[in-house]
PyMOL CGO cylinders between C-alpha atoms (Angstrom):
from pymol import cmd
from pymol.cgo import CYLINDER

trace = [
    CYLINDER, -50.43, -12.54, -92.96, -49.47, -14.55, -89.67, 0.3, 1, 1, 1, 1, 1, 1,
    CYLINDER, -49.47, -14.55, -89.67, -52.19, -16.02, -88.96, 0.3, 1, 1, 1, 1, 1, 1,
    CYLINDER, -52.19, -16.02, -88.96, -51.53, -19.53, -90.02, 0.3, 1, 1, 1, 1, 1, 1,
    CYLINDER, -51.53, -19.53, -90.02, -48.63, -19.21, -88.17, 0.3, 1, 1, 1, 1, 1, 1,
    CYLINDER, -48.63, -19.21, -88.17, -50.37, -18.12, -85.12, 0.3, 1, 1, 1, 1, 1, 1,
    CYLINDER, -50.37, -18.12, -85.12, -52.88, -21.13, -85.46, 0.3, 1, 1, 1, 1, 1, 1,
    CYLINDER, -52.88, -21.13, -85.46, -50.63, -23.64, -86.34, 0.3, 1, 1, 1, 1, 1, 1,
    CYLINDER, -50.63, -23.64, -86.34, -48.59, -22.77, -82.93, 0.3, 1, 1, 1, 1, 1, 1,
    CYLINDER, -48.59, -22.77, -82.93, -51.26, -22.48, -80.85, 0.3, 1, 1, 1, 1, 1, 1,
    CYLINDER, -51.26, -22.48, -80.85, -52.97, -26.27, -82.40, 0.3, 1, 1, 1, 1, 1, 1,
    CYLINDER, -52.97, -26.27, -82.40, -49.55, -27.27, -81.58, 0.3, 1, 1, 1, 1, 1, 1,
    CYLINDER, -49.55, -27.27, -81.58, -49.40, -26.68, -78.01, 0.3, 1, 1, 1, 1, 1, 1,
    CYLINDER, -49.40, -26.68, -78.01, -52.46, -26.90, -77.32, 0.3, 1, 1, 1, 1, 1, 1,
    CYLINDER, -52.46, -26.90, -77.32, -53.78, -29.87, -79.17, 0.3, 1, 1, 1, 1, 1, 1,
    CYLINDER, -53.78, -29.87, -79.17, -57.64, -28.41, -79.97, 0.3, 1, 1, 1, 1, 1, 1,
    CYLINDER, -57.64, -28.41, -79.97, -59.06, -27.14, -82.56, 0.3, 1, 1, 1, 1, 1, 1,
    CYLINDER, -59.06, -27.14, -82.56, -61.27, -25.06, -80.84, 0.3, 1, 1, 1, 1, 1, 1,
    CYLINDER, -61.27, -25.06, -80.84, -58.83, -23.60, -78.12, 0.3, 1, 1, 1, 1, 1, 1,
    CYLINDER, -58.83, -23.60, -78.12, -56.24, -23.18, -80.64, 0.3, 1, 1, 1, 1, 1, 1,
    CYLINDER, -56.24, -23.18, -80.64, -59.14, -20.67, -82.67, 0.3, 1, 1, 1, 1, 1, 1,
    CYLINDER, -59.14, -20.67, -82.67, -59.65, -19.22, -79.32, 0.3, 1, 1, 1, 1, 1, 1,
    CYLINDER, -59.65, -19.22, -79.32, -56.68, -18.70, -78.33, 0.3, 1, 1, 1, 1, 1, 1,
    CYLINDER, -56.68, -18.70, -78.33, -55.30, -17.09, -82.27, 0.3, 1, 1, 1, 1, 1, 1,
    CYLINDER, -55.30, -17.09, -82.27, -58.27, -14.65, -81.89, 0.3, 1, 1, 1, 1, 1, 1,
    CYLINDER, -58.27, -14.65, -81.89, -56.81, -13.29, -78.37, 0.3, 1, 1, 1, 1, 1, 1,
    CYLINDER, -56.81, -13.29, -78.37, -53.17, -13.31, -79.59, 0.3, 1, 1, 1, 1, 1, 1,
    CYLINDER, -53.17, -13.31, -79.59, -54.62, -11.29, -82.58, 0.3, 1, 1, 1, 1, 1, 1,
    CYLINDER, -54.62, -11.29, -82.58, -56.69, -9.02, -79.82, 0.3, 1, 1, 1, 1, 1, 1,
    CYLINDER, -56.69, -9.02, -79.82, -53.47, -8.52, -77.56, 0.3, 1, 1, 1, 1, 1, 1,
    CYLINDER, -53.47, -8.52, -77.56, -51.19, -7.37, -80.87, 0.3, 1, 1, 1, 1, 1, 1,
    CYLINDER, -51.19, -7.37, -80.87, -53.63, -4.62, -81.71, 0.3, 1, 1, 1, 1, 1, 1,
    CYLINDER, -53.63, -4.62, -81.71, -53.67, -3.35, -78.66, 0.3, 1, 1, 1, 1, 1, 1,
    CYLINDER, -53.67, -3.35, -78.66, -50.31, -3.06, -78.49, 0.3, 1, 1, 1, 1, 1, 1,
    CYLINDER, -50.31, -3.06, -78.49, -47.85, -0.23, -80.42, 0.3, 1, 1, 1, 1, 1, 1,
    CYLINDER, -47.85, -0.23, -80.42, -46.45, -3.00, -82.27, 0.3, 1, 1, 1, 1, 1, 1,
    CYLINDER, -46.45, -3.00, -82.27, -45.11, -0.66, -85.13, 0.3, 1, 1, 1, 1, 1, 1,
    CYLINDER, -45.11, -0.66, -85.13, -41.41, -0.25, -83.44, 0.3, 1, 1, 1, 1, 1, 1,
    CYLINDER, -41.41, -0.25, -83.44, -41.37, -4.18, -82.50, 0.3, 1, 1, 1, 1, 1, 1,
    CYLINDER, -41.37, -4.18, -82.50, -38.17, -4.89, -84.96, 0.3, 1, 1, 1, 1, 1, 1,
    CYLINDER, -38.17, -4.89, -84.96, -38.91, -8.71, -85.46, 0.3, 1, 1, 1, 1, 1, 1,
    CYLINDER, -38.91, -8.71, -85.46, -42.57, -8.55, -85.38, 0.3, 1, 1, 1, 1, 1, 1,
    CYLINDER, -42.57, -8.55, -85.38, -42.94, -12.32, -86.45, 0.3, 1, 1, 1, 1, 1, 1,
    CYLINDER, -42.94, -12.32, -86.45, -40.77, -13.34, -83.40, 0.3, 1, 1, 1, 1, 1, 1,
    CYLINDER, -40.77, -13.34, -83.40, -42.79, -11.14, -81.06, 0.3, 1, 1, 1, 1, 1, 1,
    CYLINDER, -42.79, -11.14, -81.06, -45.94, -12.64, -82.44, 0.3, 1, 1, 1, 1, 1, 1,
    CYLINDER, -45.94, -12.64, -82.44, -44.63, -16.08, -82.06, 0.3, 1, 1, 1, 1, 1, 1,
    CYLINDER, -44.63, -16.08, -82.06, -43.52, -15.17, -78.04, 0.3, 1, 1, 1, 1, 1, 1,
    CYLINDER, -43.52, -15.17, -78.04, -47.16, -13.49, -77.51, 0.3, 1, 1, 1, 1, 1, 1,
    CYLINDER, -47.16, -13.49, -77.51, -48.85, -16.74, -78.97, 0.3, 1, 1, 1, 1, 1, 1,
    CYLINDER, -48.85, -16.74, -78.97, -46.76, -19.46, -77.32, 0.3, 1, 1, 1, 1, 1, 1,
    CYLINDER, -46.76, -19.46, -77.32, -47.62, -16.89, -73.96, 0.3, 1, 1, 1, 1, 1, 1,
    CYLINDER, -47.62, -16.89, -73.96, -51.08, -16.96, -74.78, 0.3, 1, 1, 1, 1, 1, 1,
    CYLINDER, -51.08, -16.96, -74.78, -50.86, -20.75, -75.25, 0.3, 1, 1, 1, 1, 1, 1,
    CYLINDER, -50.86, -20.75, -75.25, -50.12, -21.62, -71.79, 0.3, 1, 1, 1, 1, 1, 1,
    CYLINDER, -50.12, -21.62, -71.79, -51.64, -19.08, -69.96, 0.3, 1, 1, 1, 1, 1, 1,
    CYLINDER, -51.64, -19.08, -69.96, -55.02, -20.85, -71.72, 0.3, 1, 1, 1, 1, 1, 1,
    CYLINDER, -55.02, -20.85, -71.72, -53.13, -24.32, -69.97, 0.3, 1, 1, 1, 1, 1, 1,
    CYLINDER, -53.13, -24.32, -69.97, -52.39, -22.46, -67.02, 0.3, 1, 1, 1, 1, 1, 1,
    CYLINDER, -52.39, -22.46, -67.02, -56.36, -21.15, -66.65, 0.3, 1, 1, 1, 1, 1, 1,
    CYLINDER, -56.36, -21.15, -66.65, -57.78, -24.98, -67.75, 0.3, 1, 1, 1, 1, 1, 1,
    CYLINDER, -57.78, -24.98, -67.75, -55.73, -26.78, -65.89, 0.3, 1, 1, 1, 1, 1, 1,
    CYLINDER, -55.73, -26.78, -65.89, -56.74, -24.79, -62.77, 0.3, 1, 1, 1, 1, 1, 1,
    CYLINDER, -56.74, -24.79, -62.77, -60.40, -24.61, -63.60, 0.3, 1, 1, 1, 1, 1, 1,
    CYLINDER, -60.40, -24.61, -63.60, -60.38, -28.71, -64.50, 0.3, 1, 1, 1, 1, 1, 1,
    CYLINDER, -60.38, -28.71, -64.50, -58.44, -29.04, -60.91, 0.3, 1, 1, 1, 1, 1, 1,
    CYLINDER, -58.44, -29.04, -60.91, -61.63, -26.99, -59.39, 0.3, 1, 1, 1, 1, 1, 1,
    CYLINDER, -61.63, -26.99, -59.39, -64.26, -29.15, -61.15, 0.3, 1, 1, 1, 1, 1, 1,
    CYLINDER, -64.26, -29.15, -61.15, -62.91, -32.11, -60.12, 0.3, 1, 1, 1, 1, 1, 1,
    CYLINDER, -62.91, -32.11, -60.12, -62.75, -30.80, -56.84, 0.3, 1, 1, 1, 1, 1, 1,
    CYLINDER, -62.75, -30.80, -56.84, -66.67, -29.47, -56.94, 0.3, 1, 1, 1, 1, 1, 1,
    CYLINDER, -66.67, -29.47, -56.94, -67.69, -32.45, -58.37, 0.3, 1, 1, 1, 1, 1, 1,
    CYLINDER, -67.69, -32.45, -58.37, -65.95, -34.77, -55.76, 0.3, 1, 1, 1, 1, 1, 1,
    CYLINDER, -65.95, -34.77, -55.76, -67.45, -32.72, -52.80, 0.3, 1, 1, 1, 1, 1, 1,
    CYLINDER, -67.45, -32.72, -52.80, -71.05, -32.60, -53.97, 0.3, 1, 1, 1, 1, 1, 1,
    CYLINDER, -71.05, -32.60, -53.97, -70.94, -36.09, -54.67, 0.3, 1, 1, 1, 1, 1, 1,
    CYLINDER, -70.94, -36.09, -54.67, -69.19, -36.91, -51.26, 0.3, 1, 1, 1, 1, 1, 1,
    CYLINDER, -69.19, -36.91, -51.26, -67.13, -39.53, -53.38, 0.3, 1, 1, 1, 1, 1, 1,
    CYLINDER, -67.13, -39.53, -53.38, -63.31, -38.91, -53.09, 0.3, 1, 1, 1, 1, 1, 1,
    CYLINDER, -63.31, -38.91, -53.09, -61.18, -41.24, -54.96, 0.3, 1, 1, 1, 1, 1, 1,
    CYLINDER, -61.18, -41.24, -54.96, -58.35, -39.53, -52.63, 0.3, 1, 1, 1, 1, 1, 1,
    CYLINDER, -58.35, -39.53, -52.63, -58.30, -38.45, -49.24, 0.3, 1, 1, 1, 1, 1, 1,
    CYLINDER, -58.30, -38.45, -49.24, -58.63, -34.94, -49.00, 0.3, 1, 1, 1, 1, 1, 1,
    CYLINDER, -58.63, -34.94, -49.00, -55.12, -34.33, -47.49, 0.3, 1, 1, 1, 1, 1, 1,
    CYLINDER, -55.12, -34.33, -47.49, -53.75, -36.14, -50.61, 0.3, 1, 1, 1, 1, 1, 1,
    CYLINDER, -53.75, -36.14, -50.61, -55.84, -33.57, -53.04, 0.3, 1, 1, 1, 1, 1, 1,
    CYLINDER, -55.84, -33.57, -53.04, -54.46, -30.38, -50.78, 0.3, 1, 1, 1, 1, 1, 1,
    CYLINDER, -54.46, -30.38, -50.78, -50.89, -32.03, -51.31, 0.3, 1, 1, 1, 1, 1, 1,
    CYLINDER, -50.89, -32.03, -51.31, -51.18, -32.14, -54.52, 0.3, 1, 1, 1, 1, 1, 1,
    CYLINDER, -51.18, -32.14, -54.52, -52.44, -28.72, -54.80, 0.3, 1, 1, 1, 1, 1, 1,
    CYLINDER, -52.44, -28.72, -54.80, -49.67, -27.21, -52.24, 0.3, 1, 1, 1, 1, 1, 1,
    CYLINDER, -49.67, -27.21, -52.24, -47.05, -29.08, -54.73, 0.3, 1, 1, 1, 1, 1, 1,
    CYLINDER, -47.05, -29.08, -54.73, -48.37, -27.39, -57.83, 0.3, 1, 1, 1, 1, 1, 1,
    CYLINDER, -48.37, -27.39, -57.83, -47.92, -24.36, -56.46, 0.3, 1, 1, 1, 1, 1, 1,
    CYLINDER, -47.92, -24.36, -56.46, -44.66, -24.76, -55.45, 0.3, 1, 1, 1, 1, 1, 1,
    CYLINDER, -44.66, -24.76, -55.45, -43.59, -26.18, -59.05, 0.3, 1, 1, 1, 1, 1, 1,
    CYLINDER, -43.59, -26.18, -59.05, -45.17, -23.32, -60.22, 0.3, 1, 1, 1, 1, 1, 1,
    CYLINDER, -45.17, -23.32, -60.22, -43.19, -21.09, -57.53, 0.3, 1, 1, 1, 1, 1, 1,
    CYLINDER, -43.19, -21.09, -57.53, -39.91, -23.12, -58.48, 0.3, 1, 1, 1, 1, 1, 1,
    CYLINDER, -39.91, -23.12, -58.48, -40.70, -22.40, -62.21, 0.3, 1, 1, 1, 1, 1, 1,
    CYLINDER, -40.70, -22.40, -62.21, -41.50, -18.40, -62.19, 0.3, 1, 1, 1, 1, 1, 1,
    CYLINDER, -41.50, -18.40, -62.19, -37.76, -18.32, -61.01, 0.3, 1, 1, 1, 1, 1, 1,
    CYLINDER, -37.76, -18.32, -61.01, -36.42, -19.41, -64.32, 0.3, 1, 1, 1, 1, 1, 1,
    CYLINDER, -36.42, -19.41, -64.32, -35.34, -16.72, -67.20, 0.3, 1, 1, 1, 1, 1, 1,
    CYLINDER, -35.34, -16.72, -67.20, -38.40, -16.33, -68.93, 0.3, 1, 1, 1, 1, 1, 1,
    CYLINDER, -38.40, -16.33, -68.93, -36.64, -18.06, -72.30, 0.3, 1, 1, 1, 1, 1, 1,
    CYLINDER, -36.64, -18.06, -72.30, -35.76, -20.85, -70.43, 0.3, 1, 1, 1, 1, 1, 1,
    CYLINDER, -35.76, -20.85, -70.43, -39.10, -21.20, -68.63, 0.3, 1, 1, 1, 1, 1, 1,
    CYLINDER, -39.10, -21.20, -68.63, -40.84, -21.41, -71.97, 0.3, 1, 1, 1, 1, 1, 1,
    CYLINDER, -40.84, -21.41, -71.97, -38.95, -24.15, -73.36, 0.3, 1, 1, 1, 1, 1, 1,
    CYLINDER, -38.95, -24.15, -73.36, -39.22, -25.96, -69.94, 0.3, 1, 1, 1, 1, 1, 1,
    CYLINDER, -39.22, -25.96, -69.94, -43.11, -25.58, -69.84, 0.3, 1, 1, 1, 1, 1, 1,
    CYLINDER, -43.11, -25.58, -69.84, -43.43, -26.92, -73.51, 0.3, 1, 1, 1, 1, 1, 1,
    CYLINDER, -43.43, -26.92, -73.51, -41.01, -29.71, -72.52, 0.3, 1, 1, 1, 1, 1, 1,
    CYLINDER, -41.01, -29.71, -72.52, -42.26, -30.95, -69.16, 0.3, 1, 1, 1, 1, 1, 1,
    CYLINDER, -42.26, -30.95, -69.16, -45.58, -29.59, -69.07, 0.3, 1, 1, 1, 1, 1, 1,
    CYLINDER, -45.58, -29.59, -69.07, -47.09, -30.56, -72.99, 0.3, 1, 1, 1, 1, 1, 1,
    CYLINDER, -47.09, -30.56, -72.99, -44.68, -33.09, -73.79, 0.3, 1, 1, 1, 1, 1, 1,
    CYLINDER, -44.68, -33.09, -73.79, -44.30, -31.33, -77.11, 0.3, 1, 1, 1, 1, 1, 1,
    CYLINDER, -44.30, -31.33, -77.11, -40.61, -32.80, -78.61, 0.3, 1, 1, 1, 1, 1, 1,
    CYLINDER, -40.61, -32.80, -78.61, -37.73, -30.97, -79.29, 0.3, 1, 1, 1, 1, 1, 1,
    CYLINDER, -37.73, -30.97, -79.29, -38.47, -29.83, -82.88, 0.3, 1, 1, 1, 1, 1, 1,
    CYLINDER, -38.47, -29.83, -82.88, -42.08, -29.02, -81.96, 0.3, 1, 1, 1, 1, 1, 1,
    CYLINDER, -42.08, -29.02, -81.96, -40.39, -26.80, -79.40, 0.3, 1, 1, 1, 1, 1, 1,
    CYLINDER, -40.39, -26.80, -79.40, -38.40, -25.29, -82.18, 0.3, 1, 1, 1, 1, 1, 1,
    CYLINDER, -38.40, -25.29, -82.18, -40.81, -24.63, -84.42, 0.3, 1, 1, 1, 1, 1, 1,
    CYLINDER, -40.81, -24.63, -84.42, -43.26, -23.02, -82.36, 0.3, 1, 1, 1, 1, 1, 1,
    CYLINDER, -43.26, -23.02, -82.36, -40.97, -20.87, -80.94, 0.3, 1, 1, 1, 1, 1, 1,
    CYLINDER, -40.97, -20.87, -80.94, -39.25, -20.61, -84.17, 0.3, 1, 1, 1, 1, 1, 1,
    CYLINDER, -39.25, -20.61, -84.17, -35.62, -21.00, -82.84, 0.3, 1, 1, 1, 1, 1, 1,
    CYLINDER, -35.62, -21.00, -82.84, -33.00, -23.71, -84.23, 0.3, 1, 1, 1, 1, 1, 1,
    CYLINDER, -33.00, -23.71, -84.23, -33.04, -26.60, -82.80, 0.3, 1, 1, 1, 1, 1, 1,
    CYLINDER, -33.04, -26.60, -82.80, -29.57, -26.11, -81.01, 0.3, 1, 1, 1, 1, 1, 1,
    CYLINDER, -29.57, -26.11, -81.01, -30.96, -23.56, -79.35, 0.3, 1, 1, 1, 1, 1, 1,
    CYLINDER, -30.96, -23.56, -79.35, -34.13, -25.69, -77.71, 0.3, 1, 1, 1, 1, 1, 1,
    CYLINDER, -34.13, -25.69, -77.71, -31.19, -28.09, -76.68, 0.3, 1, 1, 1, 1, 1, 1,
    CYLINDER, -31.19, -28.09, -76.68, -29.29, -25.52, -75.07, 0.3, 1, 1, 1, 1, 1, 1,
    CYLINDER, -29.29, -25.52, -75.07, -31.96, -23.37, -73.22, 0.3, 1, 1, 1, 1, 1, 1,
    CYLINDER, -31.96, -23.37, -73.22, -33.18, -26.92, -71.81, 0.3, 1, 1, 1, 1, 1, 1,
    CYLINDER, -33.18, -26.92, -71.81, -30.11, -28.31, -70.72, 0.3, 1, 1, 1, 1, 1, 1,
    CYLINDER, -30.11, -28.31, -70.72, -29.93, -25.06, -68.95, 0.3, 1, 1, 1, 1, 1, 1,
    CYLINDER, -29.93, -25.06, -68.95, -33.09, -25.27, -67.29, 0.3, 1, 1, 1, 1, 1, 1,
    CYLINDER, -33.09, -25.27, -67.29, -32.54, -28.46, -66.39, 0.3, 1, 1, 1, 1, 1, 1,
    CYLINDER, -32.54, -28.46, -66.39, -29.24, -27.81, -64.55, 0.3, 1, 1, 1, 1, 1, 1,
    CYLINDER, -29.24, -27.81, -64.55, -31.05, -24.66, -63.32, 0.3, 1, 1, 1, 1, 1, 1,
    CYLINDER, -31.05, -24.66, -63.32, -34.39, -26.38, -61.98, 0.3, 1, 1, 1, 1, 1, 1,
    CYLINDER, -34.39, -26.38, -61.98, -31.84, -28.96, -60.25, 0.3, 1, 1, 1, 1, 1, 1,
    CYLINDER, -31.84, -28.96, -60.25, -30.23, -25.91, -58.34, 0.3, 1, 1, 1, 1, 1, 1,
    CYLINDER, -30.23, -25.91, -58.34, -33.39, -24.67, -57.30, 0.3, 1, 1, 1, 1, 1, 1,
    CYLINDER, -33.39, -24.67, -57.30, -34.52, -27.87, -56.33, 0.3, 1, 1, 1, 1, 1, 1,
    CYLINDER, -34.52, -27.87, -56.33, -31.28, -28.43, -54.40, 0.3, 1, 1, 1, 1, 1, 1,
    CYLINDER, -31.28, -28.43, -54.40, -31.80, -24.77, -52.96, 0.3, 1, 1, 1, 1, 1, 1,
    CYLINDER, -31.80, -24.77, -52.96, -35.49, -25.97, -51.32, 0.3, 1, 1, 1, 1, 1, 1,
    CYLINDER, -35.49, -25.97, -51.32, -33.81, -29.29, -50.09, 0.3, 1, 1, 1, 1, 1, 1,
    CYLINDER, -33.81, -29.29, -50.09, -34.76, -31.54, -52.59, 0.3, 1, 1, 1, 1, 1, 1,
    CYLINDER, -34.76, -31.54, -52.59, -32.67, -34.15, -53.46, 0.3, 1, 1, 1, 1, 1, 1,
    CYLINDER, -32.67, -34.15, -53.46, -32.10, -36.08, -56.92, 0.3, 1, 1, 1, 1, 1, 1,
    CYLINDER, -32.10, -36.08, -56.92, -31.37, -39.65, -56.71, 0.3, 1, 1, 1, 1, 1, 1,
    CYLINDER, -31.37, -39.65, -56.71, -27.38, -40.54, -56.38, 0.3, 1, 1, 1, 1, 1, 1,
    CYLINDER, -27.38, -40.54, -56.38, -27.37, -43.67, -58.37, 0.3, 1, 1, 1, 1, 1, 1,
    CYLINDER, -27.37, -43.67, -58.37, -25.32, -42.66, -60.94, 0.3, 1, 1, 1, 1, 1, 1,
    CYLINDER, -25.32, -42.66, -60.94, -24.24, -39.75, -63.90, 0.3, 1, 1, 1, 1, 1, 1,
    CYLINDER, -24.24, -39.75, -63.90, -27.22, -39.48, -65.74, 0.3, 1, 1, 1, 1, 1, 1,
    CYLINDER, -27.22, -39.48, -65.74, -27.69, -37.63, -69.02, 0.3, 1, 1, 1, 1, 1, 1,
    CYLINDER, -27.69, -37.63, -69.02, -30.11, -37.03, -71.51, 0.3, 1, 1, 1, 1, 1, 1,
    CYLINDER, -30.11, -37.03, -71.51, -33.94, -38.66, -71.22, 0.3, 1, 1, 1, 1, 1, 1,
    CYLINDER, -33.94, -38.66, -71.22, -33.19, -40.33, -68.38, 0.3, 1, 1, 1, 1, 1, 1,
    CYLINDER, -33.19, -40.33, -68.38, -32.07, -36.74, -66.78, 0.3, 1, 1, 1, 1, 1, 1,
    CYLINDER, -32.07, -36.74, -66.78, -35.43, -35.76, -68.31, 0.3, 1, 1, 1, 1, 1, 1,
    CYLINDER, -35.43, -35.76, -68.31, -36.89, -38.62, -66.62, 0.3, 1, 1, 1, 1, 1, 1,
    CYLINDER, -36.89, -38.62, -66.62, -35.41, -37.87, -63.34, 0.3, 1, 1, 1, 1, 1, 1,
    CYLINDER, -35.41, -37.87, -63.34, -36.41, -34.37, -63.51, 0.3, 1, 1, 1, 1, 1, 1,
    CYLINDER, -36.41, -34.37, -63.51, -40.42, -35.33, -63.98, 0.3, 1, 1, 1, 1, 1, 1,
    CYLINDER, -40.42, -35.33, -63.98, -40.47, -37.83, -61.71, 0.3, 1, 1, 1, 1, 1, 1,
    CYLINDER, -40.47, -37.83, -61.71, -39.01, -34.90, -59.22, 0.3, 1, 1, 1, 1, 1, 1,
    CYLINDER, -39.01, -34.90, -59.22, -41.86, -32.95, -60.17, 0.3, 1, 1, 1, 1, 1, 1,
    CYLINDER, -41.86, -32.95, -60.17, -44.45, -35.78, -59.73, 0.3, 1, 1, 1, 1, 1, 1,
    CYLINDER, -44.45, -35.78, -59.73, -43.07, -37.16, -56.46, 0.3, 1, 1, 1, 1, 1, 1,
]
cmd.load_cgo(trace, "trace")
């Protein structure tokens, strides 16, 4: 019954065939297991499991692709960074990822899909399956929220000038990079 649904979220975020299969046939696997027969809006529930499901899968690759490269790089004794530059990188990952876990977990989503798998505002909206206005709103929030946090750990976003919309964007990922 949902399971185009499920799919088409899941190929949305994640952009593969094959992980989007993989990752439907867990969402389908975590339902069952749960009493889902007093959920209320079981198609909005489904939709929160899946895009949950979708980037824990990003979470897990993106750590086991950052171990990989860092197997590979050892055994071959070729770095094309120093060492202290791959541990910085590492130790600022986990700190976005620190910075992140203190958003509202509504928020957080739409942040991740934003910043994280540059997926556009209406894919936002339709794979969370919330208007538009709504996608606005919860990242305008996070935005102003991330930039608290960010304030709150001493970091410091450039003074140039009132900035608004993508270039606020902008700003905020090339916070996160730098």
């Amino acid at each position: 019954m949902y399971n185009k649904d499920v799919y088409k979220t899941c190929y949305y975020m994640l952009h593969n065939a094959s992980d989007a299969e993989d990752v439907c046939h867990d969402v389908f696997i975590t339902v069952f297991r749960q009493d889902w027969r007093r959920i209320e809006y079981i198609k909005t529930w489904l939709m929160r499991v899946t895009a949950n499901q979708c980037l824990n899968h990003l979470k897990r690759n993106r750590s086991l692709k950052m171990k990989e490269q860092m197997n590979q790089q050892l055994s071959h004794g070729s770095f094309g960074k120093s060492i202290d530059s791959v541990i910085e990188e590492r130790e600022t990952a986990e700190e976005w990822s620190g910075f992140m876990s203190q958003l509202p977990h509504k928020i957080r989503v739409v942040i991740s899909l934003r910043f994280v798998n540059d997926s556009s505002l209406s894919e936002i909206s339709e794979i969370l399956q919330i208007p538009l206005g709504t996608v606005k709103s919860r990242l305008h929030k996070g935005i102003k929220l991330m930039r608290k946090i960010l304030d709150e750990h001493g970091y410091e976003e450039p003074r140039e000038e009132k900035m608004d919309g993508k270039r606020r964007e902008n700003t905020l990922v090339s916070l996160k990079r730098g």
